[in-house]
MARVEXKE-59630 format. One record per residue (C-alpha): residue in one letter; residue number from 1; x, y, z. Coordinates in steps of 0.5 Angstrom, whole numbers. Layout:
! residues N
 code pos  east north    up
    a NUM     X     Y     Z
...
! end
This chain:
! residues 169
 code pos  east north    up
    x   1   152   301   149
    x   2   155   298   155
    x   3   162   295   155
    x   4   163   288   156
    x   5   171   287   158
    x   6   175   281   157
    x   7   181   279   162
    x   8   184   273   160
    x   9   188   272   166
    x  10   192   267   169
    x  11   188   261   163
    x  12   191   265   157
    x  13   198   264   160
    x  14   197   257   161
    x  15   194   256   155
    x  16   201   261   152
    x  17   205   256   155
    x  18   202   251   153
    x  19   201   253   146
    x  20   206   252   139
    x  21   207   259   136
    x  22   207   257   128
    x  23   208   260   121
    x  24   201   260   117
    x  25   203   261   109
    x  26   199   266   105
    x  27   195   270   109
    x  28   194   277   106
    x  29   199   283   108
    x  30   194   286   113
    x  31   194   279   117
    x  32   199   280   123
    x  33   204   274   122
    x  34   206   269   128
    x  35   213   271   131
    x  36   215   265   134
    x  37   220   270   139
    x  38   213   273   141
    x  39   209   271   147
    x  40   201   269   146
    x  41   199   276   149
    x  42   203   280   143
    x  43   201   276   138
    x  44   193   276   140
    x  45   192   284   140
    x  46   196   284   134
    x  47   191   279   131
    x  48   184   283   135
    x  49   187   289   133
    x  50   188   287   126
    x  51   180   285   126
    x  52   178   292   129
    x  53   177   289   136
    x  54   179   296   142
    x  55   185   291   145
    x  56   190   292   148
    x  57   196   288   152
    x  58   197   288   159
    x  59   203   290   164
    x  60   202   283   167
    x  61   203   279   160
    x  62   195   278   159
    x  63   190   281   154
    x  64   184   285   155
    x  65   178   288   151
    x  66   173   292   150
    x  67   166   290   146
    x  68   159   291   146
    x  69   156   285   149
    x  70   151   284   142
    x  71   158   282   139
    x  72   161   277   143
    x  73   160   272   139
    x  74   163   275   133
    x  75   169   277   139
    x  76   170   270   141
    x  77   170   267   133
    x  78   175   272   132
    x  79   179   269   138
    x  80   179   262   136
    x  81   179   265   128
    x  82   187   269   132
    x  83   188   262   135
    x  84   188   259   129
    x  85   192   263   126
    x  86   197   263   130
    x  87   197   255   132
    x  88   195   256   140
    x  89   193   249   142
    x  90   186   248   146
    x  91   186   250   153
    x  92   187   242   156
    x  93   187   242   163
    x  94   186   236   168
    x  95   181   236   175
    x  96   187   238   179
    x  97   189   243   175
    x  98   182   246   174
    x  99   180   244   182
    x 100   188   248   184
    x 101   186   254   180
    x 102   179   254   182
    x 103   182   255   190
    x 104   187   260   188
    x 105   182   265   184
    x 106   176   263   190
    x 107   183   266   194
    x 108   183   273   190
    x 109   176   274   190
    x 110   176   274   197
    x 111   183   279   198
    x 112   180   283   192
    x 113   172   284   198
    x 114   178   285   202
    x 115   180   291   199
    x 116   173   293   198
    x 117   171   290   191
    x 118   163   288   190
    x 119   166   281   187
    x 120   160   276   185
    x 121   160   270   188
    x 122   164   263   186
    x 123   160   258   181
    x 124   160   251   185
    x 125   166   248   185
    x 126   164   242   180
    x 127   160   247   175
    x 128   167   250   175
    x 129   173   244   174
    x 130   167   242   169
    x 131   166   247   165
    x 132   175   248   165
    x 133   175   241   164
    x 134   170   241   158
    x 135   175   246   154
    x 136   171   253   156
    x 137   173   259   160
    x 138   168   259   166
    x 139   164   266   166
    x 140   166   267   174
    x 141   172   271   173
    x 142   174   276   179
    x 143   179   281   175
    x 144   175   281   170
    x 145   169   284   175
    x 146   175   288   178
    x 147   176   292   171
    x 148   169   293   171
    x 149   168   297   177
    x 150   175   300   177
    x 151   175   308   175
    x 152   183   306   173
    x 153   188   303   170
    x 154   192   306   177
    x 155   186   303   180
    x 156   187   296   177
    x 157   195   295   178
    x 158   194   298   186
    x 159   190   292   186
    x 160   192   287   182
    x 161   199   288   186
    x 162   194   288   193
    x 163   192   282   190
    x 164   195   278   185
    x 165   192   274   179
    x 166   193   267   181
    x 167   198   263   177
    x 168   197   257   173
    x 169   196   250   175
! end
């Protein structure tokens, strides 16, 4: 089986930031509970760890994953199912802000060729301000290749300090 990762980058901070932390009542004891004093990656590989997801958070306040690519929809329903939980609102960002943050990561992919990772080439413009816009993660996704050809979590970090993940809008 090959493993899919997940790096939910520079949009899940937005999306942490933008997001309300609230307690949900009557969950069963296994279910983690939302800590207000926590942040969105604390609180969502608790929750994907809870359901049996290989998760686990990041130096750089993100999250990632690994799955087969046969489970990415039951992964992306526990996601939502977490989000839910949790009562993270949904991502909503404006063109500018999608158009910004497109620039930015179109940057980084560039500095991470730079320093020789094959990373794929952007999406248009337009396919990607739409899809962000639309509520959806893009599938292009530079530091979600980078862990993909990286052999270390040292190989990872040299290049994520070489090349900084983009910040939100």
């Amino acid at each position: 089986m090959i493993g899919k990762h997940r790096l939910f980058v520079a949009l899940i901070a937005a999306v942490a930031a933008m997001a309300l932390a609230g307690c949900s009542g009557g969950k069963s004891a296994p279910d983690p509970q939302p800590d207000p004093t926590s942040d969105y990656a604390t609180n969502m590989v608790n929750c994907l760890a809870a359901k049996g997801w290989d998760v686990q958070r990041n130096p750089d306040g993100t999250y990632s994953s690994r799955y087969p690519d046969e489970q990415s929809d039951q992964y992306d329903a526990d996601v939502a199912a977490c989000r839910a939980q949790f009562g993270y609102e949904e991502l909503a960002v404006t063109e500018e802000q999608a158009s910004n943050f497109y620039d930015k990561l179109v940057a980084s992919a560039e500095c991470l060729r730079g320093l020789g990772y094959d990373i794929s080439d952007p999406p248009s413009r337009q396919s990607y301000v739409e899809t962000l816009v639309g509520g959806e993660l893009p599938d292009w996704a530079p530091y979600t290749e980078l862990l993909e050809m990286a052999g270390s979590a040292a190989e990872v970090q040299e290049a994520e300090a070489a090349c900084p993940q983009p910040s939100t809008w």
